[in-house]
C-alpha positions in Angstrom: 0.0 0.0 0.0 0.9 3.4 -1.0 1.8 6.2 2.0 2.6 9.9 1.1 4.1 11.6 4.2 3.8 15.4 3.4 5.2 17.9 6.2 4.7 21.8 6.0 5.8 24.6 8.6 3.2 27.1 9.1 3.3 30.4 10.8 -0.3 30.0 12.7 -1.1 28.4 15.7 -2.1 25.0 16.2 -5.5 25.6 16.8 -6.3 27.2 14.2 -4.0 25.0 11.5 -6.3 22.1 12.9 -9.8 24.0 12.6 -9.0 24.9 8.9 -7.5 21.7 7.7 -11.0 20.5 9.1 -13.3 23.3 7.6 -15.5 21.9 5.0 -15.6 25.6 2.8 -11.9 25.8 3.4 -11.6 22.8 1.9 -14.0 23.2 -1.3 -12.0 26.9 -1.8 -8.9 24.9 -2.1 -9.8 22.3 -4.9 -12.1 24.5 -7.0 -10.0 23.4 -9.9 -11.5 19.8 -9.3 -15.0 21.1 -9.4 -15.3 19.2 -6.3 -18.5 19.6 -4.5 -19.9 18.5 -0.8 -22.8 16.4 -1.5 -24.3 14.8 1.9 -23.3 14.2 5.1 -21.9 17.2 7.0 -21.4 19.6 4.2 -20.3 22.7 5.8 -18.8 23.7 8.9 -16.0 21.6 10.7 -15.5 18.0 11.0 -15.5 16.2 13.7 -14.9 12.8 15.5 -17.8 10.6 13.4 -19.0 12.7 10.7 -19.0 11.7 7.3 -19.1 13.7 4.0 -19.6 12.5 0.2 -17.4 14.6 -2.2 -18.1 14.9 -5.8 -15.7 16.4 -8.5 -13.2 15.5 -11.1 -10.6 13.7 -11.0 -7.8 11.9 -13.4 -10.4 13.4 -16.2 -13.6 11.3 -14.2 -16.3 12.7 -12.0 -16.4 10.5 -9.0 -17.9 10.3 -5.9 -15.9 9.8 -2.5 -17.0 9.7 1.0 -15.7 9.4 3.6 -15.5 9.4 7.9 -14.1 10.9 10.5 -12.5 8.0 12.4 -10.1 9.7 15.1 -10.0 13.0 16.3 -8.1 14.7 19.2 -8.2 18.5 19.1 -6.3 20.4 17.9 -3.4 17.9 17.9 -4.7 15.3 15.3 -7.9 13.8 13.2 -8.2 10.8 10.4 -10.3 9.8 7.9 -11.0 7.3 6.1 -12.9 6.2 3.0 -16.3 4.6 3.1 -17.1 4.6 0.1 -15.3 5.1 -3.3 -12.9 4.5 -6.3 -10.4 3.3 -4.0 -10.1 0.1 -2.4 -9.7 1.8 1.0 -7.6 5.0 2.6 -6.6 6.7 5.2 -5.7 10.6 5.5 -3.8 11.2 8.8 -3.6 15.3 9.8 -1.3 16.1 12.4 -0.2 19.3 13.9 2.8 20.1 16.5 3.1 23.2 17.8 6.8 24.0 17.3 6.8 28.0 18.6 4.6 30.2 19.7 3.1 30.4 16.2 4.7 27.8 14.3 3.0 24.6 13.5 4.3 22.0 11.8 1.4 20.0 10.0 1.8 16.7 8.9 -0.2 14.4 6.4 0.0 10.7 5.9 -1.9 9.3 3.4 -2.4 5.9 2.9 -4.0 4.1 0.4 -5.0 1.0 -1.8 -6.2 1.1 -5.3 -8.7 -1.4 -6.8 -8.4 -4.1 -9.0 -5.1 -5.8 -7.6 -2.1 -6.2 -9.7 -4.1 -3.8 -12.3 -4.0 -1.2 -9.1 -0.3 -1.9 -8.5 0.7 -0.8 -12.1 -1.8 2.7 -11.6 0.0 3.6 -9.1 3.5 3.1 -10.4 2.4 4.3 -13.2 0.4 7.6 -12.2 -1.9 7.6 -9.6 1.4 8.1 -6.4 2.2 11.0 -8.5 -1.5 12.3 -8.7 -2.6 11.9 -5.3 0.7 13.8 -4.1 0.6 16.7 -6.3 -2.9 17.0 -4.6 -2.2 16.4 -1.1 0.4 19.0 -0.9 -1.0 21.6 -3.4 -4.2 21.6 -0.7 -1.3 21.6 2.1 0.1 24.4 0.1 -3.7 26.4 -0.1 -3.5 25.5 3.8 -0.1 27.6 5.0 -0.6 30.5 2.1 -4.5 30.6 3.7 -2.9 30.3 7.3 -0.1 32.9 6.6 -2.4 35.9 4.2 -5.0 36.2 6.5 -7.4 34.6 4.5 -8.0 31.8 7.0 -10.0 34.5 8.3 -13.5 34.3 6.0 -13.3 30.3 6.9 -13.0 30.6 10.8 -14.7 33.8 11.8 -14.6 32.6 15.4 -11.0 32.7 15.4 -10.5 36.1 14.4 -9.3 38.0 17.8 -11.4 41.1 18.6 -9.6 44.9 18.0 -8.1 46.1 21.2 -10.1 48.3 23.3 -10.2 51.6 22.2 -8.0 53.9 24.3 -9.4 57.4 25.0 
């Protein structure tokens, strides 16, 4: 079985690394280019320990249709899912996040998967599908830290946004 290990420093706190990597719109924002849609289950808001969400959009030139549950989740240091249901054989998609400062985080993906159809699974993923799935994973890691570290976390996670200082007179 494949596994993609994908490690980013980000200059945000771990809270709030962990509430957008979980953030349903976040996630839709960042793979627009798939056409990727939230089509039942918990399709907005942020996920948590036992929800599941179907996905919808293209990919490797195919609409499909992925979903998949929340299986683990310890805030704000780590959540996993895992496919239910899909073109995969099975998968699992581990987030971690480490505080290393005060406002560095480093987050950490593991993806591990199996393709269908046995040997005929084995060649796809020599062949393309490793490649695909990482130029994915760490293109939405890279949406993540540039989202994280412009501020535009910000229309995702309202709560988080900290309130102006009082006004002095």
């Amino acid at each position: 079985m494949p596994t993609l290990v994908l490690i980013t420093e980000v200059a945000a706190p771990q809270t709030r690394c962990f509430d957008l990597a979980r953030c349903v719109e976040f996630h839709l924002s960042s793979m627009r280019h798939t056409g990727e849609r939230a089509v039942a289950g918990t399709t907005y808001g942020l996920l948590t320990q036992g929800d599941t969400i179907t996905w919808e959009g293209r990919h490797l030139f195919v609409r499909q249709r992925l979903t998949s549950r929340i299986t683990a989740f310890e805030r704000p240091h780590f959540f996993a899912d895992e496919m239910v249901q899909g073109a995969f054989h099975s998968f699992r998609h581990e987030h971690r996040f480490e505080t290393v400062s005060t406002d560095l985080t480093r987050v950490t993906d593991t993806f591990t998967f199996r393709s269908p159809l046995g040997p005929l699974g084995h060649v796809a993923d020599a062949l393309f599908l490793r490649r695909y799935m990482y130029r994915l994973l760490s293109g939405h890691q890279q949406n993540l830290k540039n989202s994280l570290e412009d501020g535009t976390w910000a229309r995702f996670l309202p709560d988080h946004v900290q309130p102006p200082p009082p006004a002095t007179l």
